[in-house]
N, C-alpha and C positions, 0 to 999 in steps of 0.2 A: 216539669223537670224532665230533661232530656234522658234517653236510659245510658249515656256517657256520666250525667253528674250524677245519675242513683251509683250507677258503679263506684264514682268515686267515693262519693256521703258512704255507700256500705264500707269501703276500702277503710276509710278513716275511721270508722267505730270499730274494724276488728282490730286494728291497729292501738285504738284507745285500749279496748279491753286487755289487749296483750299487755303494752304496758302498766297498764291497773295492773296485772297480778305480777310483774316484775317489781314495782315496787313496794307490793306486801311483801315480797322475800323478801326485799333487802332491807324494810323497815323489821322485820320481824328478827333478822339476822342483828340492827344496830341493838337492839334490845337483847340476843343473848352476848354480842359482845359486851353489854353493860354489866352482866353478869358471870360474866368466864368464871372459871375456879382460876386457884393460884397455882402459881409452878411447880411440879410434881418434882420432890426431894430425891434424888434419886439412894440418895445414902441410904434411905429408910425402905428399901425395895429390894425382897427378896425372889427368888432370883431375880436380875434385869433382863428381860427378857428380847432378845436383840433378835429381829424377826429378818429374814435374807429372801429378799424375793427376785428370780432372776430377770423375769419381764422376757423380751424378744430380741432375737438377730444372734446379736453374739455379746446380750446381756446374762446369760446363763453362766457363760462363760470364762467371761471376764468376773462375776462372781464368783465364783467356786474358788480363784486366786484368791481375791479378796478376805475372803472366806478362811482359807487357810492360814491368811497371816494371822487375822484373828485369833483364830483357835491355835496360833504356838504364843499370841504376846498375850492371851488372856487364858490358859490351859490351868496356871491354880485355880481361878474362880471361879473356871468349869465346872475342877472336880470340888470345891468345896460349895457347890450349887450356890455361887455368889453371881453368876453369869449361867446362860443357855439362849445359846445358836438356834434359831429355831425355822426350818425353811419351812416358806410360805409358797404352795402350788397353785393356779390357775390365774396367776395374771399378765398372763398371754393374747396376743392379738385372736388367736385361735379361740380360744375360749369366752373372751370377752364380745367379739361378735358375734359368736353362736348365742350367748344367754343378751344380747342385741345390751350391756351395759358399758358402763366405762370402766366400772369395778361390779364383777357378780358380787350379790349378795353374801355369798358363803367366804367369797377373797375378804372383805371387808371385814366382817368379825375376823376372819384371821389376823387380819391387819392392827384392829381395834385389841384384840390379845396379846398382844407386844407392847414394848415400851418405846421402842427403837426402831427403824427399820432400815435397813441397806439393799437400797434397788438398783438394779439394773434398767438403760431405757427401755421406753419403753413406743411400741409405733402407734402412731397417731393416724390417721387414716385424713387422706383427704382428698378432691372431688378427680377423678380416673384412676384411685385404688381398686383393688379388687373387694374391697371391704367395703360394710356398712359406715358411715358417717356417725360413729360414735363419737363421745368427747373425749377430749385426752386424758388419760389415765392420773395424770399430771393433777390436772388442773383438779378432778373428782375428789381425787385423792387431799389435797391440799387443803379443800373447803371440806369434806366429811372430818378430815381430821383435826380441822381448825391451823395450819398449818402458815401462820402467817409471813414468817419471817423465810428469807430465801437470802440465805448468808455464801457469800462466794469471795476466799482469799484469793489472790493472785500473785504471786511474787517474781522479779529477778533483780537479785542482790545487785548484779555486777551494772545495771541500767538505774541503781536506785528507786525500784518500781517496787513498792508494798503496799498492798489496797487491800482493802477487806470491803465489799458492797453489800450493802441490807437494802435487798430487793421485794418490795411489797407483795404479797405472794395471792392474795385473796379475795383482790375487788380489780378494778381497773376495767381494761376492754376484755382480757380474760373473764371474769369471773362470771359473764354475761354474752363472751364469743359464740358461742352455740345457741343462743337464746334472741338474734338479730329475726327480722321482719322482713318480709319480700310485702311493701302495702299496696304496687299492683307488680303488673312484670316490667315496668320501668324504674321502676324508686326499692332501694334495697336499705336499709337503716340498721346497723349496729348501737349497741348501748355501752355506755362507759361510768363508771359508779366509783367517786369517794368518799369516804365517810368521816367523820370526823374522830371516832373510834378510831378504825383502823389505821388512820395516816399517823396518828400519836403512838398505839405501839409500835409501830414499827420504827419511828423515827426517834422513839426514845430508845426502844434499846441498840440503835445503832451511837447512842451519845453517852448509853450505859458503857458500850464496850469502849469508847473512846477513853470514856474516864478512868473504867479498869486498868487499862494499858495505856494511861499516860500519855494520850496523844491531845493534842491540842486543838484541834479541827476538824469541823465536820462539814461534808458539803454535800447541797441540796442539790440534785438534780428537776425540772419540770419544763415542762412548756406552756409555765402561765401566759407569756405574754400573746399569745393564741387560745390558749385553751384555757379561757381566762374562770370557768367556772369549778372543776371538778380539780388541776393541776393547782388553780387560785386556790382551793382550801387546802391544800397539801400544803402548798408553800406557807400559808397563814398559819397551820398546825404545828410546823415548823418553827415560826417565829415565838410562838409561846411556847414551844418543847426546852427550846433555846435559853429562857429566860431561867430555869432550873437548872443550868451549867453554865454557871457565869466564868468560868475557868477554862469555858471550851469555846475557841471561836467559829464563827458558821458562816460561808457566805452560799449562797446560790449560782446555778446552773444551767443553762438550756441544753435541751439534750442533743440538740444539733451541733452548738459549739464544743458542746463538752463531749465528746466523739473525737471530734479534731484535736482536741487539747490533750486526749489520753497518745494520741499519735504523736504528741511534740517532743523531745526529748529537752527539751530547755525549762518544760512546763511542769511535765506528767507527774516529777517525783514531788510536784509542791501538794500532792492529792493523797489523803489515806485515809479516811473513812468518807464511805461513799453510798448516799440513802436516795431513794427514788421510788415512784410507782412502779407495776407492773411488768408492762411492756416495756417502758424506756431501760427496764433493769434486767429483762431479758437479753435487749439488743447488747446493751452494752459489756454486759459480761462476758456476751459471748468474744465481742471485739478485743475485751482486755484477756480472756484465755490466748488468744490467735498472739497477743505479744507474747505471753509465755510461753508460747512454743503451739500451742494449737490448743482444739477443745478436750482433746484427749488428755491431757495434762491437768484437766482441774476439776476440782472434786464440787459439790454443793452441798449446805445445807438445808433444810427445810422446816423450820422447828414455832412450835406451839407452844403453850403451856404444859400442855398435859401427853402429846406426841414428838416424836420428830423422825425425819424422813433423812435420809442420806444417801445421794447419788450420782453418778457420772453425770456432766453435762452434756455430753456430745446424746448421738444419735444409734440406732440399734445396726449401723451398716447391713442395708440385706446385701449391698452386692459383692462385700466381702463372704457373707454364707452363702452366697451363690456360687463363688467361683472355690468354693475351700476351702478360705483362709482367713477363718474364725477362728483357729487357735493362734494366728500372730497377730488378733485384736493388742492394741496396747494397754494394760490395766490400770496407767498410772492413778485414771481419774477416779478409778473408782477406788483404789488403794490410799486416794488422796480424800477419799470421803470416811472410810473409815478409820483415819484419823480422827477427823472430824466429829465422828460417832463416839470414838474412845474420849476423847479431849469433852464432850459433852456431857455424857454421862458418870464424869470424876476420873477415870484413870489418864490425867493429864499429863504424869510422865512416860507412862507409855506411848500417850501422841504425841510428843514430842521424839521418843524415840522412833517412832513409826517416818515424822516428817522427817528427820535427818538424816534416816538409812533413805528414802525417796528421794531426797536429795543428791545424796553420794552417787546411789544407782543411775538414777539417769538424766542430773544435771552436771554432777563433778569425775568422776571415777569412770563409769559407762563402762566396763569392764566386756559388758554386750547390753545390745543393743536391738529394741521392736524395731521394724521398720513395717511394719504389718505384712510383709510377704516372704516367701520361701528367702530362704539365706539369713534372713535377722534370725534373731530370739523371737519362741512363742511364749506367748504370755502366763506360761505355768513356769517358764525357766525363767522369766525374770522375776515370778514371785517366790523362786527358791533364792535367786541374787539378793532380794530384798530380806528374806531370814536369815542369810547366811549373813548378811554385815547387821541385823540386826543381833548377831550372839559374837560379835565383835566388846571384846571388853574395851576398849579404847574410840568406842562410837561417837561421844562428846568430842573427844580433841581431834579426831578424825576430821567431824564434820566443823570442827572450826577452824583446822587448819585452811579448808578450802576459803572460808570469808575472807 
């Protein structure tokens, strides 16, 4: 044997071995999916404990607004210890690369000691950062929490455009991106994982929220007809999620077409509940924020059984904290997430009141206006804009006047 094909026979045993123990996780993982607990009742939880973590750039920031709306549409439950605000310190790029995690040990029980939590982004470090190559906070966070569902509205009335996306949050190329193979310095290999578990909840409870609200249709996004093995059971879990809502119709997607189709204005409004893997549920959301005005505009959910996450989509902008002008961050996304947080944990008319005044403020009325730089509104004055129409007695007919 030449010492070219030892190199390689060794190349391919560590390569074996590495995947051996990828797939004891994720065997190990279908088996506590098989076991989750059930959905934590929030009625029966004293206080709820809504944990605010600001993360980096001008996620502190844009928090602290957030934060504040909170505490004047949730200030009885405060004081009668039905609710508590509770900020969570250390998950910071700072911090997290010094203790070399994605989340220190000590952030995560913080984390784990809430019921809720409202973040801020957060930076992801990647190859000519000045940081270690940790994972993203994201993705750690997601899988410690069990975090499966990654729920993202998008709305513009006047385009007929109302989507709501359940984005698979906990397997895919994610769940295993940091965990890829160099098998010599020519051949680099990523891993991609679906499960049969995971594609069913999440695909049910996007046909759960269909049925609650009365919609008729669900559509699949994948790219079976390439990716015919890992997207193939997605789509087949699908088919039988299907057959339990005989009331709901469902057709299918590729995620290439279906990109184009969210761009059509002849097409786009025929779409309103929208489920998919991963990454195709990353891309795309992000594309469907950019119609509604950008990523700053829309808020996400992140939710488990037993946790849920709530946060801006967009990015931690350094080079807005470089040049200054961190206080004219725009908050919407994140003020559009803790609607989201409220509406989840039962106070649902306040998130409805919460989305109508977000509406008036900076899609109808605009009275002022973020533009992220000197001259707009900073984003502590627009989240006084947003309480002040929120102690508006006439906020319902307000906001329907504008429909």
């Amino acid at each position: 044997m030449t010492s070219i094909a030892v190199e390689k026979a060794e190349a391919i045993e560590r390569a074996k071995e590495h995947f051996g123990k990828l797939l004891i996780e994720q065997l190990e993982r279908v088996e506590r999916m098989k076991t989750a607990e059930d959905w934590l009742d929030y009625s029966k939880v004293k206080p709820i404990i809504i944990g605010i973590a600001g993360g980096d750039g001008i996620g502190p920031i844009i928090c602290q607004h957030a934060q504040r709306i909170l505490a004047f549409l949730l200030q009885d439950e405060i004081k009668n210890g039905r609710v508590e605000l509770r900020p969570i310190e250390g998950l910071t790029i700072e911090n997290r690369a010094k203790q070399m995690k994605a989340i220190p040990d000590d952030v995560l029980e913080q984390l784990k000691a809430c019921h809720v939590i409202l973040k801020g982004p957060t930076t992801t470090p990647k190859k000519g950062d000045p940081w270690p190559n940790i994972e993203s906070a994201n993705v750690a966070m997601r899988r410690e929490l069990d975090l499966f569902a990654n729920v993202r509205p998008v709305r513009v009335p006047d385009q007929g455009i109302d989507w709501m996306f359940f984005r698979e949050n906990t397997e895919d190329v994610y769940v295993l991106g940091s965990k890829g193979i160099n098998v010599t310095d020519d051949l680099a290999i990523d891993f991609k994982v679906i499960t049969t578990q995971g594609s069913d909840r999440i695909i049910r409870l996007a046909f759960e929220y269909a049925k609650k609200n009365n919609i008729k249709k669900v559509t699949v996004v994948t790219k079976a007809n390439v990716v015919k093995t890992t997207d193939g059971k997605f789509l087949q879990v699908a088919a039988e999620v299907a057959k339990d809502y005989p009331g709901i119709e469902w057709d299918d997607w590729f995620i290439d077409i279906m990109t184009a189709k969210l761009l059509d204005p002849s097409r786009r409004s025929e779409f309103r509940v929208i489920v998919l893997p991963n990454l195709y549920g990353d891309i795309i959301t992000d594309e469907a924020a950019q119609i509604q005005g950008g990523v700053g505009t829309a808020g996400s959910a992140n939710i488990g059984k037993r946790y849920a996450m709530f946060e801006a989509i967009h990015g931690t902008a350094p080079r807005m904290v470089e040049e200054g002008r961190a206080q004219y961050a725009d908050p919407s996304s994140i003020i559009k997430a803790a609607a989201m947080l409220l509406n989840h944990i039962g106070f649902v008319e306040k998130a409805q009141q919460l989305d109508m005044a977000l509406d008036i403020c900076s899609l109808f009325e605009r009275k002022i206006q973020v533009t992220g730089r000197p001259g707009g509104a900073t984003g502590a004055e627009f989240a006084e804009y947003i309480v002040e129409t929120l102690q508006s007695p006439d906020l319902a007919s307000k906001w329907q006047s504008y429909q």
